[in-house]
C-alpha positions in Angstrom: 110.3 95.7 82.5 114.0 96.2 83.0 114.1 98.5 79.6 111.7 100.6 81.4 113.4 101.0 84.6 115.9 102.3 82.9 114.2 104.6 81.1 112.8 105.7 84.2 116.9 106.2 85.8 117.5 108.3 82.2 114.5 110.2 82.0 114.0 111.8 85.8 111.9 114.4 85.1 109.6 111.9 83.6 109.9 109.5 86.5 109.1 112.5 89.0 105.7 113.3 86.3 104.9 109.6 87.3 105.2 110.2 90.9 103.3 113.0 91.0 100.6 111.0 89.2 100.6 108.1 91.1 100.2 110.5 94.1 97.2 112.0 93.0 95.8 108.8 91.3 96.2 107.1 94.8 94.8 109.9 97.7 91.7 110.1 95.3 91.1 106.2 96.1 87.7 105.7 98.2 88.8 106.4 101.9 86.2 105.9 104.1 88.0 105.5 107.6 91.2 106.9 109.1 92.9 103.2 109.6 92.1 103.4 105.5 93.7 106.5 105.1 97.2 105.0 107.4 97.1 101.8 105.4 97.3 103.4 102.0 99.7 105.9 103.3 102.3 103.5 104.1 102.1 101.9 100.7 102.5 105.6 99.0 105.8 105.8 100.7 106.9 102.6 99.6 106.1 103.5 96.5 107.5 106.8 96.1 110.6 105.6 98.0 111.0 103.6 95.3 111.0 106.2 92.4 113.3 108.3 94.2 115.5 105.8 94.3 114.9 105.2 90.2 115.7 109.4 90.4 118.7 109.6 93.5 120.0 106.4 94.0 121.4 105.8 97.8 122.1 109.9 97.8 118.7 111.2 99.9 117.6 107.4 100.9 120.8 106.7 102.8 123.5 109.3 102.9 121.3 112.4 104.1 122.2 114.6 107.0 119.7 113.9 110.0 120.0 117.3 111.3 116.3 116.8 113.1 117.5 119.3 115.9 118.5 122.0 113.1 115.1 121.5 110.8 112.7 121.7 113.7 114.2 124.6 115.2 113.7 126.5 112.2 110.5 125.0 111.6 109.3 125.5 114.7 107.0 128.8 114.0 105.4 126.4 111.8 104.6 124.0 114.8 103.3 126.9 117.4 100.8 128.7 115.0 100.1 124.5 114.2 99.2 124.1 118.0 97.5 127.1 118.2 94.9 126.1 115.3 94.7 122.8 116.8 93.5 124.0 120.0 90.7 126.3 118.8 89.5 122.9 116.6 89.2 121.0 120.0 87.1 124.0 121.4 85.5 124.3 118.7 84.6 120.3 118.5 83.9 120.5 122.4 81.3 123.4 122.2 79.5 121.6 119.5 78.9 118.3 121.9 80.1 116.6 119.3 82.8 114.5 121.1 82.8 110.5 120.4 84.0 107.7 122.4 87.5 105.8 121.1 90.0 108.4 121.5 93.1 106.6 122.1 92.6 104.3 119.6 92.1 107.2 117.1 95.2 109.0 118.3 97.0 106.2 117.8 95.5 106.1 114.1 95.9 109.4 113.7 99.3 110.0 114.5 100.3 107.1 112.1 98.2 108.6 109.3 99.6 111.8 109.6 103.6 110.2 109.6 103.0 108.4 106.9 101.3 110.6 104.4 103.4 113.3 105.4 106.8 111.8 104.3 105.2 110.3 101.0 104.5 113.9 100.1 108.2 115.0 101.3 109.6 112.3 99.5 107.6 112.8 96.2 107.0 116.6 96.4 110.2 117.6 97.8 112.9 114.8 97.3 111.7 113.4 94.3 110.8 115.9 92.1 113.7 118.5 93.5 116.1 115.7 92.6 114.6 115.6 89.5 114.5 119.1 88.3 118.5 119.5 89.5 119.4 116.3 87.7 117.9 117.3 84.6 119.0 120.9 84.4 122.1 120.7 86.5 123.8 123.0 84.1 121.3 125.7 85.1 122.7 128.5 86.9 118.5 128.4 88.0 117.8 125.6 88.1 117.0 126.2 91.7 114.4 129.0 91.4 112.9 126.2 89.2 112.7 123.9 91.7 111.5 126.1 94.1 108.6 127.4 91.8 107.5 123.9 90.6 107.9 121.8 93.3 106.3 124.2 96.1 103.1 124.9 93.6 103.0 121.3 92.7 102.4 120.5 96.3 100.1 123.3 96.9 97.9 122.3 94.0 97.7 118.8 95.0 95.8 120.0 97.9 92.8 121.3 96.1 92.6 118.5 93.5 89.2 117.7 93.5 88.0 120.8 95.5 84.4 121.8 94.6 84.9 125.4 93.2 81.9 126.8 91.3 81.6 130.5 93.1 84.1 133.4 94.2 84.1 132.2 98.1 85.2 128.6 96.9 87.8 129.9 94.7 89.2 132.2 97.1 89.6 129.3 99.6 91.1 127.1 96.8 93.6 129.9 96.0 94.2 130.7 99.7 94.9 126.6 100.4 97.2 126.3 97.1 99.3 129.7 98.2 99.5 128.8 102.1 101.0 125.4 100.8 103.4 126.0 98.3 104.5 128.6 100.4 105.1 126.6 103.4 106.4 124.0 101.4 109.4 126.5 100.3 110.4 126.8 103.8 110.9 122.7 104.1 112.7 123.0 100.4 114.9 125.1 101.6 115.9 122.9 104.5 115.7 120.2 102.6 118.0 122.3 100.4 120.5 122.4 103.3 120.7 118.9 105.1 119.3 116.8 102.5 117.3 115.4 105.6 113.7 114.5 103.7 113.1 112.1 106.9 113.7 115.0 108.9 111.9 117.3 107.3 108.7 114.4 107.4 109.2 114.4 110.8 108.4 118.1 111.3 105.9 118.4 109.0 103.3 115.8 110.1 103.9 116.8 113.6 102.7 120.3 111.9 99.9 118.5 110.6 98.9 116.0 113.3 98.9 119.4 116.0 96.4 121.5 113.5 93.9 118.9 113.5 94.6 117.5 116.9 90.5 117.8 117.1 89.8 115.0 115.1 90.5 112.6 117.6 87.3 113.4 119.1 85.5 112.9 116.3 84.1 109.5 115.3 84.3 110.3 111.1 86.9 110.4 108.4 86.5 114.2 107.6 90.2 114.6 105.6 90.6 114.0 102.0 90.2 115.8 99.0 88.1 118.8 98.6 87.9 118.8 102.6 89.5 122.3 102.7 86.8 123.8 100.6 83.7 124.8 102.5 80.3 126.3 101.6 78.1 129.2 102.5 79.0 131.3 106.1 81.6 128.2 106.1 83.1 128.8 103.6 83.5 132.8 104.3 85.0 131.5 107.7 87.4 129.1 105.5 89.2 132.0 103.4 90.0 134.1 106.5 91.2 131.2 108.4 93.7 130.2 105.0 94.3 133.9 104.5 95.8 134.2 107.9 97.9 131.0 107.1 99.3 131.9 103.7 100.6 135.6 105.9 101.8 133.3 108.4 103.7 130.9 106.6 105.1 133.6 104.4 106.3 135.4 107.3 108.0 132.1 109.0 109.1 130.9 105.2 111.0 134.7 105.3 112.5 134.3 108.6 113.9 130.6 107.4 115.3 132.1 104.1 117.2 134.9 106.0 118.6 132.6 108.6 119.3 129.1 106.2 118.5 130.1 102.6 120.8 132.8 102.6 123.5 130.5 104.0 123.8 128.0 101.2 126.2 128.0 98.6 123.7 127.1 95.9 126.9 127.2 93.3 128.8 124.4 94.9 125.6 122.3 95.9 124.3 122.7 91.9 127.8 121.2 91.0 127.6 118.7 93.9 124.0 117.4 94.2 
């Protein structure tokens, strides 16, 4: 076990592939309620905190920059057009007469859920395998555009893992979900880039995700998971304008956040530094 640990510290590329896997392997685990969903959230990040520190050491774990202030100011574009979809999911849900009893006890569920699984995929899909790719091909004059262009589709994929395609509508929205992801997923790289905060950069982004499905605490049934983002029929029509308008939002926020952080790193100094 030991010889493979350290292969695991040599080899970070391959530990990040394992990761990854593990990841996917684990959200695709039967998940019938939300308090399911929070429980096996919480083990992810132990888990993945534990291959980062196979891949960084103490670096991102203990000696980032918790600039929270900084990341959710230019995140926050992310956060209003979050609220706003959130809202029109509650009317929405409300207009149906669908609302169920045990509210606070799902918001409470919820809003662990959501921490949780959103800093296992910052610390795998952003710490993690970023670390990785720089580590391996620190040399690299790009070995940033790599990591940008792996790690952001990485993430984006993983959404739609498991996504029932089999017609043009489905694939659009699979497309749509990937594109809106990864690019969104940039913008947190490239803070992530600049503070080294992944806890920071959690923070922000299941707050993103806890406000756009703020709706499901009136609903009494597990409806997240894999494939979830893929609809059928008028549905599904409905779906790839809804993720069409995100991928233009996110690229216009992910724009904004390069011009006023990307453009302000010294990406020689942090390549010779990381």
């Amino acid at each position: 076990m030991t010889k493979f640990f350290e292969l695991l510290k040599k080899q970070p590329l391959f530990t990040a592939a394992l990761a990854v896997a593990v990841a996917v392997l684990a959200v695709r685990l039967p998940q019938p309620s939300y308090w399911n969903k929070c429980v096996l959230r919480i083990l992810m990040c132990g888990t993945t905190l534990f291959f980062l520190y196979l891949v960084s050491g103490e670096k991102t774990i203990f000696q980032s920059s918790a600039q929270i202030g900084y990341t959710f100011k230019h995140l926050l574009g992310f956060l209003i057009f979050a609220f706003i979809m959130g809202l029109l999911g509650v009317f929405g849900i409300i207009q149906s007469g669908s609302v169920e009893g045990g509210v606070l006890l799902r918001l409470i569920t919820l809003a662990l859920m959501f921490l949780f699984a959103c800093l296992f995929e910052e610390l795998c899909f952003r710490a993690v395998l970023n670390d990785a790719i720089v580590y391996q091909f620190r040399h690299s004059k790009n070995v940033f555009v790599v990591s940008a262009v792996v790690s952001s589709l990485v993430f984006g994929v993983v959404h739609i893992i498991g996504s029932p395609v089999t017609n043009a509508v489905e694939w659009g929205q699979a497309v749509m979900k990937t594109l809106s992801c990864a690019i969104m997923g940039f913008a947190m790289l490239i803070l992530y880039w600049k503070t080294r905060s992944v806890w920071a950069i959690g923070l922000v982004h299941a707050l993103f995700d806890f406000l756009s499905s703020f709706g499901l605490i009136f609903e009494g049934t597990a409806s997240l998971g894999a494939g979830s983002y893929v609809r059928a029929g008028q549905e599904g029509v409905v779906g790839f304008i809804t993720l069409g308008v995100q991928t233009l939002v996110s690229a216009a926020i992910t724009l904004r956040v390069w011009k006023k952080v990307g453009k302000t790193i010294d990406f020689e100094a942090m390549r010779e530094s990381w």
